[in-house]
N, C-alpha and C positions, 0 to 999 in steps of 0.2 A: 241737229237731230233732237225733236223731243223724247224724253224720260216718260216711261209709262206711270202715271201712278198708284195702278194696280200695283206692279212690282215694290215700289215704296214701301207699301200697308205691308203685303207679303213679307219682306225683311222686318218691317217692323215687329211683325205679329211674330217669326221664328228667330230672335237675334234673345230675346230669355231665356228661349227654350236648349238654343246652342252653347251658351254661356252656363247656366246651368249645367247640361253635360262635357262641358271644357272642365267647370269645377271641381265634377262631383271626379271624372279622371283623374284632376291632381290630387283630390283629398285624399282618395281610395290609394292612390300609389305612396303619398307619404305618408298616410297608417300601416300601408303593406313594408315600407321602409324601415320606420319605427319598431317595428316588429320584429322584422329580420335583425333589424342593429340590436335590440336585445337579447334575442337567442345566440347569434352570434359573441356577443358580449359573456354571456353565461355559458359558453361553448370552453371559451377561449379563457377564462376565468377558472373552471374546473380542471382546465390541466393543470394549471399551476395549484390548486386547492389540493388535489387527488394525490399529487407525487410532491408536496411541500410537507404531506402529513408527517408528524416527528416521531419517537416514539413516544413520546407522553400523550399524544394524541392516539395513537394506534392503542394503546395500554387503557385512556378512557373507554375505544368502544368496547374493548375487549371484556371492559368490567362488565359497560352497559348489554353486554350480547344479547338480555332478552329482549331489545328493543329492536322494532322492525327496521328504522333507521338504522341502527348501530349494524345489523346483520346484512342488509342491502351492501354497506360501506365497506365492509371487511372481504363479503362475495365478492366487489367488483374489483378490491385490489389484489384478491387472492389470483386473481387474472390480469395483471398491469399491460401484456403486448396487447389483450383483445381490448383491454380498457382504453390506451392508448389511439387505436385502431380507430375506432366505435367515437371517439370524442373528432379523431382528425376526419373519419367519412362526412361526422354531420357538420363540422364546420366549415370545410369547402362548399358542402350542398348550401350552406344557408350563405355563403358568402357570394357562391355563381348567382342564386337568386337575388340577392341584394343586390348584384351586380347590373342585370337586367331591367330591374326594378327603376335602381336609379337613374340610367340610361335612357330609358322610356318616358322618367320623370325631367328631367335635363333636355330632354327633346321637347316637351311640351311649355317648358319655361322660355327657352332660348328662343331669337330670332330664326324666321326661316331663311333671311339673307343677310348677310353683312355687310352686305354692300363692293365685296371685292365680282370682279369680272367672271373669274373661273369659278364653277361651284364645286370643284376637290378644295380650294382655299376656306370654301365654308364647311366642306366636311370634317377637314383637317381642325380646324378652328373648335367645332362639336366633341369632336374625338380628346383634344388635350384640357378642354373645361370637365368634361364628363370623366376622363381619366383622373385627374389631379383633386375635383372634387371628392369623388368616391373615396379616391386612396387615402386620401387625409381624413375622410370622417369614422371610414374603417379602419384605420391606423389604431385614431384617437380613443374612438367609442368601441371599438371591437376587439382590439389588441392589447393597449400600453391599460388604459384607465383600470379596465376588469381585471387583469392579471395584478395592476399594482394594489387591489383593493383584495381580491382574493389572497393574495400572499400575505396578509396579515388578518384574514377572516377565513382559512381553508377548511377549520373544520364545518362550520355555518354555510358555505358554499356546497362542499361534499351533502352535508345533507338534503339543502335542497335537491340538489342535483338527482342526489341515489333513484327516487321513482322513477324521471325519465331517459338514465342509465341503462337503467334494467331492460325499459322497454327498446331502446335503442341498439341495447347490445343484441337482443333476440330478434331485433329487425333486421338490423346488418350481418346479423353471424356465418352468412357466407362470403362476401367480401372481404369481413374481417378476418376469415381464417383463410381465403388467397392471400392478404398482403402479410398477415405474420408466417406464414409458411415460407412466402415468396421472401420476405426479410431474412429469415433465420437460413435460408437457401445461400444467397446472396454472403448473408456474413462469415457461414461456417467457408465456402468458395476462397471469398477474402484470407480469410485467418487463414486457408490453406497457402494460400498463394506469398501472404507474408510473414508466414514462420520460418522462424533463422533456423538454419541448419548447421550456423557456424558453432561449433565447438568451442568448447576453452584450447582444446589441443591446437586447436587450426588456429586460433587467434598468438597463443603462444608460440607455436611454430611460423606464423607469419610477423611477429615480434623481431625473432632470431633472424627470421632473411632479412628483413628491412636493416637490421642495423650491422648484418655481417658485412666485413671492406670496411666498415665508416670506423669513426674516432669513440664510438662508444665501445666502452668494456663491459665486461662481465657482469660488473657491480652494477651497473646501468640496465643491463637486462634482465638482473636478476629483480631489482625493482619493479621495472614494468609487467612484470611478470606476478607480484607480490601485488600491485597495484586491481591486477586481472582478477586475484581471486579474492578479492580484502572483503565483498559483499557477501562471499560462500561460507566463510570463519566465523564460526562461533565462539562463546567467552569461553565454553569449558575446554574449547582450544587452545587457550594461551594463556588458561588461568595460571598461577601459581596453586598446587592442589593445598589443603589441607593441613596438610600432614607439615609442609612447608611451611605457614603462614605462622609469624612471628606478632604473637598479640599479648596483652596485657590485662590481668582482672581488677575488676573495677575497685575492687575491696583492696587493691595493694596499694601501697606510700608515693609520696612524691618521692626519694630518693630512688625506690624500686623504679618510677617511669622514669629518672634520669638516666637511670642506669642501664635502662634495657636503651636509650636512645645513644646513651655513649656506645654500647657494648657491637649495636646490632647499623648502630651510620643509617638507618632509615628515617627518612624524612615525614612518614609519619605511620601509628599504628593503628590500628582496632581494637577497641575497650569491648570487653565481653563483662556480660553478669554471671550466672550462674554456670554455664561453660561455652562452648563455642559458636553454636548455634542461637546462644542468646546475645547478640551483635547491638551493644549501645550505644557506638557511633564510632568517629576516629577521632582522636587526638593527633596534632601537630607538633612538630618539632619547633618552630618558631614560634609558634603562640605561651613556649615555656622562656625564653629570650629574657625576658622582662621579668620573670621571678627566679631564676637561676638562683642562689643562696637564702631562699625559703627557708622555713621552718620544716622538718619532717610534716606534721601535721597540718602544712600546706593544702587547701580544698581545693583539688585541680581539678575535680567534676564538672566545674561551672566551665574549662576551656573544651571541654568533648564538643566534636560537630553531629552532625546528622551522618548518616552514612546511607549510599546510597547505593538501594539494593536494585540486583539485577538477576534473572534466570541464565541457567547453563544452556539454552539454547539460543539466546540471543544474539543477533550477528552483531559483531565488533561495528559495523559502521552504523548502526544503530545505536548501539552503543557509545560510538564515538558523540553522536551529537549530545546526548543525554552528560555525557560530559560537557558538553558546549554549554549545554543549557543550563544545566546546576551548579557551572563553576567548579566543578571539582577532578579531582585525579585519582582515586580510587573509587571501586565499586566491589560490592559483596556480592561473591556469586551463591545464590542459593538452588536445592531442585527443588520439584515439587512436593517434599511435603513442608519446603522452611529452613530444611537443614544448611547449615554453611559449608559449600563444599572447596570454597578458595575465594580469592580474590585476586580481580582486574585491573592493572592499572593504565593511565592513561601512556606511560611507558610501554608497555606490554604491547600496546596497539601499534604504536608508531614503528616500535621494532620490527612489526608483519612487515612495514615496506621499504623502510632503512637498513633493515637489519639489524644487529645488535649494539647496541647503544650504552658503552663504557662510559661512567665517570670517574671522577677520582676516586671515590670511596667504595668502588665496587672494587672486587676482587678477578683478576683475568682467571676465566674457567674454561679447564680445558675440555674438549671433542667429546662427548656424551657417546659418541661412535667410531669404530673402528676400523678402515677398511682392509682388508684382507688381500683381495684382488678386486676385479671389474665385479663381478659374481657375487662377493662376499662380504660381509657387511658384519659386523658384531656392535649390535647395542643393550646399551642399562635397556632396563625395564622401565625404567620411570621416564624412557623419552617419546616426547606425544607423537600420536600416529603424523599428525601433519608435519614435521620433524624428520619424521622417517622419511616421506613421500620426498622433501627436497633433497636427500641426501641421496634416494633413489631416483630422481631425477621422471615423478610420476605426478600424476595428478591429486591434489588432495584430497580427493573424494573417492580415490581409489577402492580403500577399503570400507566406504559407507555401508554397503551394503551385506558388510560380515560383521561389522565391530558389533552393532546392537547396542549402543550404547558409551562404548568403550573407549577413552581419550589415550591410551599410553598402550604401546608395544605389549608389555606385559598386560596388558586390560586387554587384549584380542587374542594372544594366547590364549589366558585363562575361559571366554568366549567361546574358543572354538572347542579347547579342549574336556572343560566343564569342572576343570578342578586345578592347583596348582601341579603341574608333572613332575616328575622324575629326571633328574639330569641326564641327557645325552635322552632323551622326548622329543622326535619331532610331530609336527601336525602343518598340513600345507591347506595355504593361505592362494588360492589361484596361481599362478604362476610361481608363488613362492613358497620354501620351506623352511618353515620357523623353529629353530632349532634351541631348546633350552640346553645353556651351556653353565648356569649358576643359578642356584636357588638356596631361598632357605625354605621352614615351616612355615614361615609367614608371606611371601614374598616372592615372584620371580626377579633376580637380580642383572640378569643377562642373558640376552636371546641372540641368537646368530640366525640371520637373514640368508636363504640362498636364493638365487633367482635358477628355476631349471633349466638347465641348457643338454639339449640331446637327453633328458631323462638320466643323466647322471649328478649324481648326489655327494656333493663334497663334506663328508662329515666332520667335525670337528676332528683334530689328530692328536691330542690328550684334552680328556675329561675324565674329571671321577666319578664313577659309580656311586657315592655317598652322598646322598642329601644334605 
């Protein structure tokens, strides 16, 4: 069969023409490419910029607020779920179009056959080049690169960005306020669904059945039990108050601090200047070891430590580590205006869930409280509410909600009642009736606790009527 070669000339004269628009195809799709991988890139770059801002940066635009920048920047965080929102709408859209983009590109590069029999073998073949290419250069150039370069450049990123924020967020701001509605719908749903309902009571009471029949005792449960509430205890819980705290002024002798360390077996005190609220750290008992037969005029200034202060609301395991961290065993409880209102010790703590912890040089002291019957209960005034609560066999936070304040029996009397009372004074406390059975002018010295049973009231059976 002869070849016409009219048809020849014809290829010849149209194979520029088609080559040319073969080209100009690819060029157009990878400047369309290039393009997208940059927006993409600067999409994905600003969420890291936007929510990496510190406060030293946030505190710059703040100064700079007359600037249109700084004012864009502050607007669009003042909005972080739409901000949010508005950065992930346009980075999916630029990343499906990149998607397409590159795919159409991939297709005009690659072979139309491979030479296998089936042509699903060459689709499949298209499919995993076109997948694994994309995802790696939008990994690299759209993902890991921008973010790591933004995270050390976010103010400069955010700026850029701010102008087509703006416009972006006022493009998208129907979307964007279905998916933040639809989000906050969603989480509050969540949160409902996984809010504990279990109590301390339930957990406590589920304590007690678990180890009721077995080889644990009392002492055992009362721990896990101490264990349960150690996060809810605050220092001015288990401080020693004030009035107790055994310290030294900074202006007395070296034989005065021997003597207050012989006299008082503590292992170490608090040095005050001017008086007690001026706290200038703690001296130690062993750090005096190695000058024992001093001079009077001994300068033991130079062994004082740091002391380390703490608020009367602070919870003990909080606390606890702060001891981890500073090395040390005592802390100074102050409130808020400074004042010293006692001191912490790393003893104090561990006692929450051991219980009380005798050495040799302590003194055995007896029951702060007295029972009566099931009912009745007589305590000092100076024992702390959380105190009461284990002896009444209640939660410790029972009376959070009356004390106002108030760490000791006699501190929620005077509370409720608004002044110290008159012996044989009761005032009820929810179920219970707090009975002043001792006082002085200064001081409630002894309260009698009743729990009410059928509304009858077991009054004390002598008390005097004299203050």
């Amino acid at each position: 069969m002869e070849t016409d070669p009219s048809h020849i000339y014809d290829f010849f004269q149209l194979a520029p023409l088609l080559l040319i628009d073969f080209n100009t195809g690819i060029l157009s799709n990878a400047l369309v490419i290039i393009a997208l991988l940059c927006c993409s890139g600067l999409l994905s770059g600003s969420e890291v910029a936007y929510f990496s801002l510190g406060n030293k940066e946030k505190s710059q635009l703040k100064e700079d607020s007359q600037s249109d920048v700084a004012e864009r920047i502050l607007l669009l965080l003042s909005t972080p779920r739409y901000l949010l929102s508005t950065i992930l709408i346009s980075n999916n859209i630029v990343n499906i179009a990149l998607i397409l983009v590159s795919g159409s590109l991939i297709n005009q590069l690659l072979p139309e056959h491979w030479g296998f029999i089936s042509q699903q073998w060459d689709f499949i073949i298209d499919g995993l080049i076109t997948v694994g290419l994309v995802t790696f250069i939008l990994v690299l150039f759209g993902e890991v690169a921008p973010k790591v370069y933004a995270n050390q450049n976010s103010l400069q990123i955010a700026k850029v960005m701010s102008r087509p924020f703006i416009f972006l967020q006022k493009l998208f701001y129907p979307l964007s306020w279905l998916l933040v509605n639809s989000t906050q719908f969603v989480e509050n749903r969540l949160a409902r669904i996984n809010q504990s309902t279990v109590s301390q009571e339930d957990i406590a009471s589920a304590i007690e059945l678990t180890v009721k029949g077995n080889k644990y005792e009392k002492q055992d449960v009362d721990m896990l039990k101490s264990i349960l509430r150690f996060g809810n205890t605050s220092a001015a819980e288990i401080m020693k108050p004030r009035m107790k705290v055994i310290a030294l002024d900074l202006n007395a002798t070296f034989g005065d601090l021997v003597h207050v360390f012989r006299e008082e077996s503590y292992s170490r005190i608090p040095i005050y200047g001017e008086d007690l609220d001026d706290i200038k750290g703690i001296i130690h008992a062993k750090d005096l070891l190695g000058h024992i037969g001093s001079k009077e005029d001994f300068n033991w200034h130079d062994l004082i430590r740091p002391a380390l202060i703490t608020t009367e609301k602070r919870k003990i395991d909080d606390l606890f580590q702060d001891f981890q961290e500073k090395r040390t065993h005592m802390a100074i409880v102050v409130d808020e205006y400074g004042g010293t209102e006692g001191i912490v010790t790393l003893e104090d703590i561990l006692e929450e869930i051991v219980g009380e912890i005798q050495d040799e040089f302590d003194i055995p002291e007896e029951d702060n409280f007295d029972k009566i019957d099931d009912f009745t209960f007589d305590f000092d005034g100076e024992t702390p509410l959380i105190e009461v609560c284990k002896v009444l066999n209640i939660q410790p936070d029972f009376f959070d909600d009356v004390r106002k304040g108030a760490e000791t029996i006699a501190g929620l009397v005077l509370v409720i009642n608004g002044t110290i009372p008159n012996i044989n004074t009761s005032v009820v406390c929810k179920q219970y009736q707090l009975i002043t059975i001792k006082a002085s002018e200064r001081k409630i010295e002894k309260i009698r606790v009743v729990l009410q049973k059928k509304n009858n009231i077991n009054l004390p059976s002598s008390v005097s009527d004299n203050k």
